[in-house]
ZALUM-335485 format. One record per residue (C-alpha): residue in three letters; x, y, z. Coordinates in steps of 0.001 Angstrom, whole numbers, plus 524288, in hexadecimal, padded with zeros to 5 digits. Example, Ala and Ser with C-alpha at 12.3 -4.5 7.8 and 13.67 -1.06 7.14 Angstrom:
<atoms>
+------+-------+-------+-------+
: rest :     u :     v :     w :
+------+-------+-------+-------+
:  ala : 8300C : 7EE6C : 81E78 :
:  ser : 83566 : 7FBDC : 81BE4 :
+------+-------+-------+-------+
</atoms>
This chain:
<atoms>
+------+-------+-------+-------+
: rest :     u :     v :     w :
+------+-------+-------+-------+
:  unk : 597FF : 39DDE : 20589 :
:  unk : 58B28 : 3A222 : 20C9E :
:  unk : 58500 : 3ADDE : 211D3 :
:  unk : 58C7C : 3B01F : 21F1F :
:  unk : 583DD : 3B0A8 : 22B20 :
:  unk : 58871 : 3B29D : 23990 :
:  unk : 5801C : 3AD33 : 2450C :
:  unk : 57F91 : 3B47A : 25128 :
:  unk : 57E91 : 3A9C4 : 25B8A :
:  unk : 588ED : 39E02 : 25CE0 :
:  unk : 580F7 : 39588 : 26663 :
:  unk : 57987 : 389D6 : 261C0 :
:  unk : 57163 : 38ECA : 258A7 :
:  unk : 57C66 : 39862 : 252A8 :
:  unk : 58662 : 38D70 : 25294 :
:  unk : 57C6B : 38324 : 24CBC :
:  unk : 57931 : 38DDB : 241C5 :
:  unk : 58614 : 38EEC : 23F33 :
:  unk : 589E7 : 38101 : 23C89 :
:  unk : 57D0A : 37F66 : 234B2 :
:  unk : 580AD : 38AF5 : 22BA3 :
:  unk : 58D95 : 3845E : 229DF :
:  unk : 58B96 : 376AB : 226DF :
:  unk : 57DFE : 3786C : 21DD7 :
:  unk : 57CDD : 386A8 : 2194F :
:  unk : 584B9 : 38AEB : 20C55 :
:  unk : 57DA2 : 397D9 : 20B11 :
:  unk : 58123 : 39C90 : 21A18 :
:  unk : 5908F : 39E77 : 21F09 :
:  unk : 5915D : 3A17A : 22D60 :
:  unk : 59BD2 : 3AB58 : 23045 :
:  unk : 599CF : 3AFB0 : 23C8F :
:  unk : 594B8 : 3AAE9 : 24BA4 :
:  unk : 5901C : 3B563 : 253A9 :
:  unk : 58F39 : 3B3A7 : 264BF :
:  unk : 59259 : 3BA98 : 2700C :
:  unk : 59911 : 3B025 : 277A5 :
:  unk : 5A654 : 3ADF1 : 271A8 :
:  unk : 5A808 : 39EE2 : 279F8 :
:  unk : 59B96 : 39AE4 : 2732E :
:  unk : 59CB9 : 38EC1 : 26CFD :
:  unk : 5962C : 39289 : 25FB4 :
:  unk : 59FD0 : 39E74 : 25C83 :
:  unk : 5AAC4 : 39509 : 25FB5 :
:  unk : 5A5FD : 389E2 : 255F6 :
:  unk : 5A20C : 3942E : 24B0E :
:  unk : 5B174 : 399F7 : 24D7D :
:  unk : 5B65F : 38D9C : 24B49 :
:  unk : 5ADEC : 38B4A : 23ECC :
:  unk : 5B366 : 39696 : 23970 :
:  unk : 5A853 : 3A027 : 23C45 :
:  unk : 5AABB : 3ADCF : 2405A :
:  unk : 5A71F : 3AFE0 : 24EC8 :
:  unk : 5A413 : 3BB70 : 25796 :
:  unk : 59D56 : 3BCA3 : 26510 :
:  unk : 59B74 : 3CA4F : 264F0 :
:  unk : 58D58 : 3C5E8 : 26102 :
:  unk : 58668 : 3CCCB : 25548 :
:  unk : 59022 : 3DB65 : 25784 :
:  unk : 59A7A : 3D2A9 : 2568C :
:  unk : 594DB : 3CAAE : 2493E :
:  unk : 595A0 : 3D8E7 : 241D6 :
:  unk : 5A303 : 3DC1A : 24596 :
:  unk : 5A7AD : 3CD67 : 23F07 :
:  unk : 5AD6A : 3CFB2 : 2313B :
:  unk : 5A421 : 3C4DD : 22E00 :
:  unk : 5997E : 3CD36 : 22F47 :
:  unk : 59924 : 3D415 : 222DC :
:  unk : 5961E : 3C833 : 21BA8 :
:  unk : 58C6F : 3C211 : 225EF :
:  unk : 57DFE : 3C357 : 21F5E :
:  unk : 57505 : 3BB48 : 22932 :
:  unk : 577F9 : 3BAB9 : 23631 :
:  unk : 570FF : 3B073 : 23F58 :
:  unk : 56D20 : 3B2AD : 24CE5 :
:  unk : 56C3C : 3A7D8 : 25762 :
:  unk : 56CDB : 3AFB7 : 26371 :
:  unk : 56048 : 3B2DE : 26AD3 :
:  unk : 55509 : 3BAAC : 26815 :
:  unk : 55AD7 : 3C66B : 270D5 :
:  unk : 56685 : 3C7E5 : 26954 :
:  unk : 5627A : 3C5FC : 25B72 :
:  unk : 55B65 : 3D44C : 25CD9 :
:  unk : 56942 : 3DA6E : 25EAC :
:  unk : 56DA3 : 3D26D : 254F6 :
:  unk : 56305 : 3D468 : 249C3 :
:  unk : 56523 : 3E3A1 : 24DF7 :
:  unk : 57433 : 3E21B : 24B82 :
:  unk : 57398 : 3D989 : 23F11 :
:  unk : 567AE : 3DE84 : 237D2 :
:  unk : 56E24 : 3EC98 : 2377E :
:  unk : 57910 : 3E74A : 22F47 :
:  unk : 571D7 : 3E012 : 225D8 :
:  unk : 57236 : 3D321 : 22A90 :
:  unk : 566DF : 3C86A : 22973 :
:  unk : 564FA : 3C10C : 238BE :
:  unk : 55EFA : 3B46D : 238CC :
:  unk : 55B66 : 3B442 : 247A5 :
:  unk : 55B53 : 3A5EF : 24D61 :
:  unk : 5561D : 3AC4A : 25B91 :
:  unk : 5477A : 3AF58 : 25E19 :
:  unk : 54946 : 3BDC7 : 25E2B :
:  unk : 53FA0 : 3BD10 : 250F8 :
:  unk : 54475 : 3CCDE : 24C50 :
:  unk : 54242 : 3C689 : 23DBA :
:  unk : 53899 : 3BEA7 : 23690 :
:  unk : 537C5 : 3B003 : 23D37 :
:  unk : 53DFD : 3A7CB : 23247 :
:  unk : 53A4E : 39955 : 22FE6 :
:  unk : 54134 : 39341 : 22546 :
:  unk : 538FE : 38B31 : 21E22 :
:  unk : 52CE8 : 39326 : 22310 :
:  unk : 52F7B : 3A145 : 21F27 :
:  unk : 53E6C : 3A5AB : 21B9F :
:  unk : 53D1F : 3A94D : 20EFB :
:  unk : 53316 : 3B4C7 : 21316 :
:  unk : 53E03 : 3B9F5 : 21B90 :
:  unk : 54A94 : 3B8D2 : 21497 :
:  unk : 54B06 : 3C841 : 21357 :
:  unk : 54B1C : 3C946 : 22342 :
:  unk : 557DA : 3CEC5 : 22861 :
:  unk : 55439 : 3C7DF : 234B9 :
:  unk : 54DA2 : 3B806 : 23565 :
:  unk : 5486C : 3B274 : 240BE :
:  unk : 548B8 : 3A3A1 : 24295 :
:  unk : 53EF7 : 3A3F4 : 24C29 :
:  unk : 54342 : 39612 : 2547C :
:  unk : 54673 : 38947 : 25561 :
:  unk : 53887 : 38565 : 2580E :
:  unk : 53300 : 38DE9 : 24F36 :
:  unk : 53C4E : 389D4 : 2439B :
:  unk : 53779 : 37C4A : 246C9 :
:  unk : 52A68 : 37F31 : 24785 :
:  unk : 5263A : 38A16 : 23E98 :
:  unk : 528AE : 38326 : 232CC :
:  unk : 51F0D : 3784C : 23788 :
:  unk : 51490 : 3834C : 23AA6 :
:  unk : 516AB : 389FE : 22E51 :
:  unk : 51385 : 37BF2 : 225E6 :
:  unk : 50739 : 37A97 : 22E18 :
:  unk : 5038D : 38A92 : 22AC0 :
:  unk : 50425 : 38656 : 21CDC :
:  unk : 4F8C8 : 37D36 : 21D58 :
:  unk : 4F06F : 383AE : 22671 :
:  unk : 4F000 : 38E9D : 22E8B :
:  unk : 4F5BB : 38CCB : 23C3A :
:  unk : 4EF0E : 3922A : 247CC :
:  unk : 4F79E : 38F38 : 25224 :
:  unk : 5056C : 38993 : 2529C :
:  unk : 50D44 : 38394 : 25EFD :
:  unk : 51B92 : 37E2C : 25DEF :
:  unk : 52302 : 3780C : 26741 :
:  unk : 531BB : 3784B : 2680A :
:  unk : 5386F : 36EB8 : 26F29 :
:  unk : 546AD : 36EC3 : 26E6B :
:  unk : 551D0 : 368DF : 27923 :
:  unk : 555E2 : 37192 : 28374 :
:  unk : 56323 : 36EAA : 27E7A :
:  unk : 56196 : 375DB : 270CA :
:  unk : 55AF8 : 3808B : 2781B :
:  unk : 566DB : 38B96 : 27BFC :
:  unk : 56958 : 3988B : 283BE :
:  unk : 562D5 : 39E77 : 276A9 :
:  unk : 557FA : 39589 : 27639 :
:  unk : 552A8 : 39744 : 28393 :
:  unk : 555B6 : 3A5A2 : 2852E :
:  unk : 54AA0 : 3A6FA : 27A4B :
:  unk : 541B7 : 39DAE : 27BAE :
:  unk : 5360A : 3A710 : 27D6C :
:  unk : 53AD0 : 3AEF3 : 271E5 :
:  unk : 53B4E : 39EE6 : 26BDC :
:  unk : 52A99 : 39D4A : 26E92 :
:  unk : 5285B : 3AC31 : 26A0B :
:  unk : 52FA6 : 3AB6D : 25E3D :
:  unk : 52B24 : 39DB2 : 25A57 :
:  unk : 51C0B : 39F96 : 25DEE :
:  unk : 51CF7 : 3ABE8 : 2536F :
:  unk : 525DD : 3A58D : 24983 :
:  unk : 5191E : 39B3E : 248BB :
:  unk : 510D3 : 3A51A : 24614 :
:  unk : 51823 : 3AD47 : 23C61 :
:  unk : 52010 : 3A30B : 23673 :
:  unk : 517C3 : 3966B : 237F9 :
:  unk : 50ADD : 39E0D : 234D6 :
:  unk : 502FF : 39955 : 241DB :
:  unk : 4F8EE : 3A181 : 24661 :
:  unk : 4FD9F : 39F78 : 2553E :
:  unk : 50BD7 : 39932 : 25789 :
:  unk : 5101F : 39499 : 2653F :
:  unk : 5202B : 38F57 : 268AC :
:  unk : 522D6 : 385ED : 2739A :
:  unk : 53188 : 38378 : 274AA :
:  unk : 53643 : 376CB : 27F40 :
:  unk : 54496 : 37611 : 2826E :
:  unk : 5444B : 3666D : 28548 :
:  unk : 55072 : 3627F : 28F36 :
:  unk : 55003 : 353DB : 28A71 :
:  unk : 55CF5 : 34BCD : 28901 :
:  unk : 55EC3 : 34A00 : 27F0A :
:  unk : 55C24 : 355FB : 27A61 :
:  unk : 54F72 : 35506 : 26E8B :
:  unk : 55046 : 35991 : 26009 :
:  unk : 546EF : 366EE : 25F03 :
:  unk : 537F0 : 3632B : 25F16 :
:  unk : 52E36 : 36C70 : 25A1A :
:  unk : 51F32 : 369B9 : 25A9F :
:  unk : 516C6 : 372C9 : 25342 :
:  unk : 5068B : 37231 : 25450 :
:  unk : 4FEF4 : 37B5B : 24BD6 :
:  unk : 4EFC1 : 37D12 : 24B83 :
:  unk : 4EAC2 : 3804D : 23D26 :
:  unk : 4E02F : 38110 : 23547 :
:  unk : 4DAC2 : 371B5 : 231DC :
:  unk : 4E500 : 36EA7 : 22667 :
:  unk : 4E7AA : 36488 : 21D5B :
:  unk : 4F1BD : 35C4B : 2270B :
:  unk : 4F758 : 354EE : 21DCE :
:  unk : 4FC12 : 36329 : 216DB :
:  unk : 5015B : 367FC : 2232C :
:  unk : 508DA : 35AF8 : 22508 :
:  unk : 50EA5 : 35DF3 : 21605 :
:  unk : 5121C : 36B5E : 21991 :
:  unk : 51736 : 3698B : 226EC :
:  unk : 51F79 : 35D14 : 2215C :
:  unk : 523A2 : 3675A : 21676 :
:  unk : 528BD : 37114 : 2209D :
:  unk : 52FC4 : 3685A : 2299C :
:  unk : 5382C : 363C8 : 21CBC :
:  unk : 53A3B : 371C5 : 218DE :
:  unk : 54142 : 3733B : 2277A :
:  unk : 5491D : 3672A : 2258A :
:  unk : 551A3 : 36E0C : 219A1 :
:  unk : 557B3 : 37523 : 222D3 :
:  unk : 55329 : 36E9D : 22FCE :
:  unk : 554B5 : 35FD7 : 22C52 :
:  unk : 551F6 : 35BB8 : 23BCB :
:  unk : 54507 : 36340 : 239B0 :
:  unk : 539F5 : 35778 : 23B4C :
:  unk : 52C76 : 35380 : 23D3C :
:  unk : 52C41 : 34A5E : 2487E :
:  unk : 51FC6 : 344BA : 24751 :
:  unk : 51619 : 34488 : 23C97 :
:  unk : 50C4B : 352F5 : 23B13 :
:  unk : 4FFEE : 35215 : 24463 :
:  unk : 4F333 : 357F4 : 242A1 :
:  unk : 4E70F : 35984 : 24BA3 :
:  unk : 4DB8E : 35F8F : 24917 :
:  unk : 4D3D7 : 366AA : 25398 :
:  unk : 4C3D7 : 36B25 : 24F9D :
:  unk : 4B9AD : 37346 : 2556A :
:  unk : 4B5EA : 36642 : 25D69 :
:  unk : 4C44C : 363DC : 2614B :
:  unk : 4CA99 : 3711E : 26197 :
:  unk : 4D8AB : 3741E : 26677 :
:  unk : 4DA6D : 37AEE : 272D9 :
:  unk : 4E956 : 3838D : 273C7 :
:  unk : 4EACC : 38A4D : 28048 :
:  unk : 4ED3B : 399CC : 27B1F :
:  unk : 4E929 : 3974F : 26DAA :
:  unk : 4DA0B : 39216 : 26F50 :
:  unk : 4D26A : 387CD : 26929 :
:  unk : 4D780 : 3811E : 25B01 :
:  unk : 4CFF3 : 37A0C : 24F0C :
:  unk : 4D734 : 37482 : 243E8 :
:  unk : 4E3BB : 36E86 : 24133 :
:  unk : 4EF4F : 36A32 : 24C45 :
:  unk : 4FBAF : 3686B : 24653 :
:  unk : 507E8 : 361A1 : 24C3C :
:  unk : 51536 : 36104 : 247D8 :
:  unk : 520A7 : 35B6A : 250A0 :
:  unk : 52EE7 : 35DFE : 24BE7 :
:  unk : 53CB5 : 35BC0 : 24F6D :
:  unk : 547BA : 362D1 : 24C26 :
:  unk : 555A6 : 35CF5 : 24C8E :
:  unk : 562CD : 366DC : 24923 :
:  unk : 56C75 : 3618A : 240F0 :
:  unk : 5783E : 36157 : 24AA2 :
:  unk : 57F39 : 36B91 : 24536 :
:  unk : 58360 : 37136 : 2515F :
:  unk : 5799C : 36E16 : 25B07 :
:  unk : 5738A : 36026 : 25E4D :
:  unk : 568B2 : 35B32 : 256B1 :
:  unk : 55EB1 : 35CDA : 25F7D :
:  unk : 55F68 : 36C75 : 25E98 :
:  unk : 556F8 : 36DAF : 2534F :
:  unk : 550D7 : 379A9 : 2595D :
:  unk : 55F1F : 37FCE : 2555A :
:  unk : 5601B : 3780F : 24B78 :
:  unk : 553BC : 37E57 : 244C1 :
:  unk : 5564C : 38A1C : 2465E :
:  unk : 56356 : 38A69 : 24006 :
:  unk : 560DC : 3843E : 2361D :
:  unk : 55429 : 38E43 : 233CC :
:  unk : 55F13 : 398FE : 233FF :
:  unk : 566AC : 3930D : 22C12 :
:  unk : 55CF4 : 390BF : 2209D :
:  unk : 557AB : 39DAC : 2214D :
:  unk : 56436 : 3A43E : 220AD :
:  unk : 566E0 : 39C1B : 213DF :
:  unk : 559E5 : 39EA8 : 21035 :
:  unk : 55DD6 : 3ABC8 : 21249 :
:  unk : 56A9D : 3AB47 : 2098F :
:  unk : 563F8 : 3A56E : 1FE30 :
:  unk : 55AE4 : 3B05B : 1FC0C :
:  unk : 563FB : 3BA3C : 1FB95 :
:  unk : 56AF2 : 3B2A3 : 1F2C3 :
:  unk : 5605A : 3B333 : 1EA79 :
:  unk : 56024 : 3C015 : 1EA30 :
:  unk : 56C48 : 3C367 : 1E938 :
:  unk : 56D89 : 3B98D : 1DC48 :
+------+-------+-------+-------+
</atoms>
Protein backbone atom coordinates (compact mmCIF):
# COMPACT_ATOMS: atom_id res chain seq x y z
CA UNK A 1 0.00 0.00 0.00
CA UNK A 2 1.17 3.70 -0.46
CA UNK A 3 1.32 6.83 1.41
CA UNK A 4 -2.41 8.13 1.26
CA UNK A 5 -2.84 11.58 -0.22
CA UNK A 6 -6.20 13.51 -0.73
CA UNK A 7 -6.53 16.19 -3.52
CA UNK A 8 -8.58 19.11 -2.92
CA UNK A 9 -10.05 19.87 -6.38
CA UNK A 10 -12.11 17.18 -8.55
CA UNK A 11 -12.13 19.14 -11.86
CA UNK A 12 -9.79 18.28 -14.65
CA UNK A 13 -6.74 18.57 -13.23
CA UNK A 14 -7.91 16.84 -9.77
CA UNK A 15 -9.67 14.06 -11.66
CA UNK A 16 -6.66 13.54 -14.18
CA UNK A 17 -4.29 13.36 -10.95
CA UNK A 18 -6.31 10.99 -9.65
CA UNK A 19 -6.42 8.43 -12.40
CA UNK A 20 -2.61 8.98 -12.91
CA UNK A 21 -1.88 8.11 -9.21
CA UNK A 22 -3.96 5.05 -9.75
CA UNK A 23 -2.90 3.38 -12.80
CA UNK A 24 1.20 4.21 -12.48
CA UNK A 25 2.03 5.16 -8.86
CA UNK A 26 2.71 2.17 -6.23
CA UNK A 27 4.13 4.48 -3.58
CA UNK A 28 0.83 6.97 -3.57
CA UNK A 29 -2.96 5.56 -2.56
CA UNK A 30 -5.61 8.18 -3.06
CA UNK A 31 -8.21 8.07 -0.35
CA UNK A 32 -9.98 10.93 -0.55
CA UNK A 33 -11.54 13.78 -3.30
CA UNK A 34 -12.16 17.00 -1.86
CA UNK A 35 -14.90 19.84 -3.81
CA UNK A 36 -17.51 22.00 -2.98
CA UNK A 37 -19.97 21.09 -5.64
CA UNK A 38 -21.44 17.73 -4.77
CA UNK A 39 -23.01 17.24 -8.88
CA UNK A 40 -19.44 17.64 -10.01
CA UNK A 41 -18.45 15.11 -12.21
CA UNK A 42 -14.97 14.31 -10.60
CA UNK A 43 -16.40 13.52 -6.94
CA UNK A 44 -18.91 11.30 -8.69
CA UNK A 45 -16.21 9.21 -10.74
CA UNK A 46 -13.71 9.11 -7.66
CA UNK A 47 -17.12 7.69 -5.53
CA UNK A 48 -17.53 5.20 -7.89
CA UNK A 49 -13.76 4.19 -7.88
CA UNK A 50 -14.01 3.63 -4.44
CA UNK A 51 -12.51 6.90 -3.19
CA UNK A 52 -13.82 8.68 -0.22
CA UNK A 53 -15.63 11.92 -1.23
CA UNK A 54 -16.70 15.14 0.49
CA UNK A 55 -17.74 18.62 -0.84
CA UNK A 56 -17.52 20.37 2.22
CA UNK A 57 -14.12 21.48 0.63
CA UNK A 58 -10.87 21.34 2.80
CA UNK A 59 -13.27 21.74 6.62
CA UNK A 60 -14.97 18.99 5.34
CA UNK A 61 -11.53 16.78 4.29
CA UNK A 62 -10.57 16.94 8.28
CA UNK A 63 -13.79 15.78 9.56
CA UNK A 64 -13.38 12.35 7.02
CA UNK A 65 -12.13 9.35 9.13
CA UNK A 66 -9.69 9.11 6.30
CA UNK A 67 -7.99 11.92 7.44
CA UNK A 68 -5.87 10.62 10.09
CA UNK A 69 -3.92 8.60 7.77
CA UNK A 70 -3.78 11.22 4.82
CA UNK A 71 0.08 12.55 4.76
CA UNK A 72 0.19 14.77 1.46
CA UNK A 73 -2.59 16.43 0.38
CA UNK A 74 -2.72 17.98 -3.25
CA UNK A 75 -4.33 21.13 -4.16
CA UNK A 76 -5.83 21.88 -7.64
CA UNK A 77 -8.11 24.67 -6.83
CA UNK A 78 -7.03 28.25 -7.55
CA UNK A 79 -4.51 30.42 -6.23
CA UNK A 80 -7.25 32.24 -3.89
CA UNK A 81 -8.20 29.28 -2.14
CA UNK A 82 -5.03 27.37 -1.64
CA UNK A 83 -4.09 30.27 1.10
CA UNK A 84 -7.10 29.04 3.26
CA UNK A 85 -6.18 25.84 2.53
CA UNK A 86 -2.27 25.85 3.28
CA UNK A 87 -3.56 27.86 6.58
CA UNK A 88 -5.99 24.88 7.42
CA UNK A 89 -3.64 21.95 6.47
CA UNK A 90 -0.19 23.16 7.49
CA UNK A 91 -1.53 23.59 11.20
CA UNK A 92 -2.13 19.90 11.39
CA UNK A 93 0.94 18.67 10.07
CA UNK A 94 0.21 18.02 6.69
CA UNK A 95 2.68 18.48 3.57
CA UNK A 96 0.50 20.57 0.40
CA UNK A 97 1.78 20.17 -2.92
CA UNK A 98 -0.09 23.23 -4.48
CA UNK A 99 -0.89 22.67 -8.31
CA UNK A 100 -2.40 26.59 -8.40
CA UNK A 101 -0.09 29.67 -8.86
CA UNK A 102 -0.61 30.95 -5.40
CA UNK A 103 3.49 30.18 -5.04
CA UNK A 104 3.19 30.33 -0.66
CA UNK A 105 6.18 27.53 -1.00
CA UNK A 106 9.33 27.01 -2.83
CA UNK A 107 8.51 26.69 -6.85
CA UNK A 108 9.30 22.96 -7.41
CA UNK A 109 10.58 21.59 -10.79
CA UNK A 110 11.16 18.04 -10.83
CA UNK A 111 14.03 17.27 -12.61
CA UNK A 112 15.39 20.88 -11.97
CA UNK A 113 15.41 21.33 -8.19
CA UNK A 114 13.13 18.83 -5.90
CA UNK A 115 15.50 17.29 -4.04
CA UNK A 116 16.57 20.82 -2.38
CA UNK A 117 12.98 21.08 -1.21
CA UNK A 118 11.80 17.77 -0.06
CA UNK A 119 11.76 19.16 3.66
CA UNK A 120 9.00 21.94 2.51
CA UNK A 121 5.64 21.37 4.16
CA UNK A 122 4.29 23.29 1.26
CA UNK A 123 5.61 22.75 -2.90
CA UNK A 124 4.72 24.89 -5.52
CA UNK A 125 4.52 23.56 -9.10
CA UNK A 126 4.73 26.77 -10.49
CA UNK A 127 2.65 25.99 -14.16
CA UNK A 128 2.04 24.26 -16.99
CA UNK A 129 4.26 26.51 -19.03
CA UNK A 130 6.73 26.81 -16.64
CA UNK A 131 7.00 22.93 -15.97
CA UNK A 132 7.53 22.77 -19.70
CA UNK A 133 9.85 25.29 -19.94
CA UNK A 134 12.05 25.62 -16.90
CA UNK A 135 13.68 22.49 -17.32
CA UNK A 136 14.83 23.65 -20.88
CA UNK A 137 16.15 27.04 -19.27
CA UNK A 138 17.79 25.34 -16.51
CA UNK A 139 19.99 22.90 -19.24
CA UNK A 140 20.94 26.10 -21.06
CA UNK A 141 22.02 27.84 -17.30
CA UNK A 142 24.34 24.94 -17.03
CA UNK A 143 26.52 25.85 -19.92
CA UNK A 144 26.47 29.41 -19.75
CA UNK A 145 25.04 32.03 -17.95
CA UNK A 146 21.63 33.23 -19.20
CA UNK A 147 20.85 36.83 -19.39
CA UNK A 148 17.49 36.90 -20.42
CA UNK A 149 14.85 34.17 -20.88
CA UNK A 150 11.31 34.37 -22.84
CA UNK A 151 8.84 31.33 -23.08
CA UNK A 152 5.90 31.06 -24.83
CA UNK A 153 2.97 28.88 -23.90
CA UNK A 154 0.58 27.98 -26.31
CA UNK A 155 -1.99 25.60 -25.31
CA UNK A 156 -5.88 25.00 -26.89
CA UNK A 157 -8.52 27.03 -25.51
CA UNK A 158 -10.15 23.77 -24.90
CA UNK A 159 -7.59 22.48 -22.14
CA UNK A 160 -7.71 25.92 -20.72
CA UNK A 161 -10.76 25.87 -17.73
CA UNK A 162 -12.71 28.19 -15.24
CA UNK A 163 -9.30 27.65 -13.15
CA UNK A 164 -7.06 28.34 -15.88
CA UNK A 165 -8.36 31.63 -16.99
CA UNK A 166 -9.38 32.97 -13.60
CA UNK A 167 -5.43 33.04 -13.05
CA UNK A 168 -3.87 33.69 -15.91
CA UNK A 169 -2.06 36.85 -14.64
CA UNK A 170 -1.08 34.99 -11.49
CA UNK A 171 0.05 32.16 -14.66
CA UNK A 172 2.77 35.11 -16.35
CA UNK A 173 3.80 36.31 -12.64
CA UNK A 174 4.45 33.07 -11.32
CA UNK A 175 6.13 31.64 -14.45
CA UNK A 176 8.36 34.86 -15.30
CA UNK A 177 9.84 34.27 -11.47
CA UNK A 178 9.93 30.49 -11.51
CA UNK A 179 12.60 31.27 -14.65
CA UNK A 180 14.51 33.21 -12.67
CA UNK A 181 14.69 31.29 -9.46
CA UNK A 182 14.32 27.92 -10.80
CA UNK A 183 15.79 28.14 -14.40
CA UNK A 184 18.68 30.48 -13.19
CA UNK A 185 18.00 33.43 -15.92
CA UNK A 186 19.04 36.67 -15.07
CA UNK A 187 15.63 38.22 -16.54
CA UNK A 188 12.61 35.67 -17.27
CA UNK A 189 9.50 36.81 -19.26
CA UNK A 190 5.92 34.27 -19.74
CA UNK A 191 3.66 34.67 -22.70
CA UNK A 192 0.71 32.25 -22.42
CA UNK A 193 -1.85 31.92 -25.97
CA UNK A 194 -5.11 30.10 -25.50
CA UNK A 195 -5.36 28.94 -29.39
CA UNK A 196 -9.33 28.26 -30.38
CA UNK A 197 -8.26 25.95 -33.39
CA UNK A 198 -10.37 22.77 -34.30
CA UNK A 199 -8.99 20.61 -33.73
CA UNK A 200 -7.83 21.53 -30.71
CA UNK A 201 -3.38 21.45 -30.72
CA UNK A 202 -1.10 19.35 -28.35
CA UNK A 203 0.69 22.11 -25.77
CA UNK A 204 3.57 24.10 -27.61
CA UNK A 205 6.16 25.81 -25.66
CA UNK A 206 8.95 27.99 -27.30
CA UNK A 207 11.71 29.06 -25.10
CA UNK A 208 14.62 31.76 -26.38
CA UNK A 209 17.40 32.52 -24.01
CA UNK A 210 20.32 35.07 -24.56
CA UNK A 211 23.70 33.79 -22.88
CA UNK A 212 27.04 34.22 -22.70
CA UNK A 213 28.84 32.85 -26.32
CA UNK A 214 28.89 28.96 -25.36
CA UNK A 215 30.05 25.91 -26.75
CA UNK A 216 26.58 25.06 -28.86
CA UNK A 217 27.18 21.81 -29.40
CA UNK A 218 27.31 21.42 -25.19
CA UNK A 219 24.14 23.18 -24.80
CA UNK A 220 22.55 20.90 -27.50
CA UNK A 221 23.99 17.76 -25.12
CA UNK A 222 22.57 19.25 -22.10
CA UNK A 223 19.33 20.50 -23.35
CA UNK A 224 18.86 16.90 -25.23
CA UNK A 225 19.82 15.51 -21.63
CA UNK A 226 17.00 17.46 -19.93
CA UNK A 227 14.22 16.92 -22.28
CA UNK A 228 14.89 12.91 -21.68
CA UNK A 229 15.00 13.44 -17.96
CA UNK A 230 11.14 14.95 -18.44
CA UNK A 231 10.12 12.07 -20.57
CA UNK A 232 10.47 9.44 -17.38
CA UNK A 233 7.66 10.79 -16.15
CA UNK A 234 6.37 13.01 -19.08
CA UNK A 235 6.84 10.58 -22.11
CA UNK A 236 4.76 13.19 -24.59
CA UNK A 237 7.49 15.70 -23.49
CA UNK A 238 9.45 16.47 -27.08
CA UNK A 239 11.73 18.52 -29.04
CA UNK A 240 9.94 19.47 -32.15
CA UNK A 241 12.58 20.65 -34.16
CA UNK A 242 16.26 20.35 -33.90
CA UNK A 243 18.21 23.21 -31.05
CA UNK A 244 18.97 26.66 -32.87
CA UNK A 245 21.62 29.02 -32.17
CA UNK A 246 22.37 32.65 -33.38
CA UNK A 247 24.91 34.70 -32.50
CA UNK A 248 24.50 38.47 -32.26
CA UNK A 249 28.16 40.82 -31.91
CA UNK A 250 29.01 44.30 -31.18
CA UNK A 251 28.50 44.85 -35.14
CA UNK A 252 25.13 42.95 -35.11
CA UNK A 253 23.73 43.43 -31.65
CA UNK A 254 20.19 42.34 -30.48
CA UNK A 255 17.66 44.89 -29.86
CA UNK A 256 14.57 43.60 -26.98
CA UNK A 257 12.07 46.21 -26.41
CA UNK A 258 12.31 46.62 -22.21
CA UNK A 259 15.42 44.72 -21.88
CA UNK A 260 18.07 46.85 -24.21
CA UNK A 261 20.69 45.91 -26.55
CA UNK A 262 22.23 41.99 -26.54
CA UNK A 263 25.79 40.41 -27.62
CA UNK A 264 26.39 36.77 -27.47
CA UNK A 265 24.54 33.68 -27.81
CA UNK A 266 20.50 33.24 -29.03
CA UNK A 267 19.19 30.07 -28.13
CA UNK A 268 15.93 28.39 -29.43
CA UNK A 269 14.17 25.47 -28.33
CA UNK A 270 10.56 24.53 -29.66
CA UNK A 271 8.63 21.74 -27.73
CA UNK A 272 5.43 19.89 -27.66
CA UNK A 273 3.82 18.35 -25.03
CA UNK A 274 1.17 15.57 -25.52
CA UNK A 275 -0.85 13.96 -22.08
CA UNK A 276 -1.22 10.47 -21.98
CA UNK A 277 -5.11 10.21 -22.11
CA UNK A 278 -5.63 9.28 -18.81
CA UNK A 279 -8.56 11.29 -18.29
CA UNK A 280 -8.33 14.14 -20.49
CA UNK A 281 -7.58 14.15 -24.40
CA UNK A 282 -4.16 14.06 -25.59
CA UNK A 283 -3.79 17.32 -26.61
CA UNK A 284 -3.95 18.74 -22.87
CA UNK A 285 -0.43 18.30 -22.15
CA UNK A 286 -0.44 21.59 -20.29
CA UNK A 287 -2.53 19.30 -17.60
CA UNK A 288 -0.94 16.64 -18.47
CA UNK A 289 2.49 18.15 -17.23
CA UNK A 290 1.59 19.29 -14.47
CA UNK A 291 0.20 16.17 -13.01
CA UNK A 292 2.44 14.23 -13.73
CA UNK A 293 5.13 16.94 -12.03
CA UNK A 294 2.90 16.39 -8.85
CA UNK A 295 2.88 13.20 -9.05
CA UNK A 296 6.72 12.56 -9.21
CA UNK A 297 7.46 14.91 -6.62
CA UNK A 298 5.11 13.52 -4.23
CA UNK A 299 6.89 10.05 -4.83
CA UNK A 300 9.95 11.77 -4.76
CA UNK A 301 8.69 12.91 -1.64
CA UNK A 302 7.77 9.35 -0.17
CA UNK A 303 11.05 7.85 -0.96
CA UNK A 304 13.01 10.12 1.17
CA UNK A 305 11.25 9.66 4.09
CA UNK A 306 11.53 6.24 3.54
CA UNK A 307 14.95 6.58 3.71
CA UNK A 308 14.89 7.96 6.71
CA UNK A 309 12.72 6.22 8.35
CA UNK A 310 14.81 2.77 7.27
Amino acid sequence: MGVHVAIIGPGNIGTDLMIKIMRKSSLLEVKAMVGIDPSSDGLARAKKLGIATTAEGVDGLVKMPEFADIEIVFDATSAGAHTYHDKVLRALGRTLIDLTPAAIGPYVVPVVNVDAHLDQTNINMVTCGGQATIPIVAAISQIADVKYAEIIASISSRSAGPGTRANIDEFTETTSRAIEVVGGAGKGKAIIILNPAEPPMIMRDTVLCLSDDADTEKVRESVEKMVADVQKYVPGYRLKQAVQFETFGHNNPLKIPGYGTFTGLKTSVFLEVEGEAHYLPAYAGNLDIMTSAAAATAEQLVRQRQRRSA
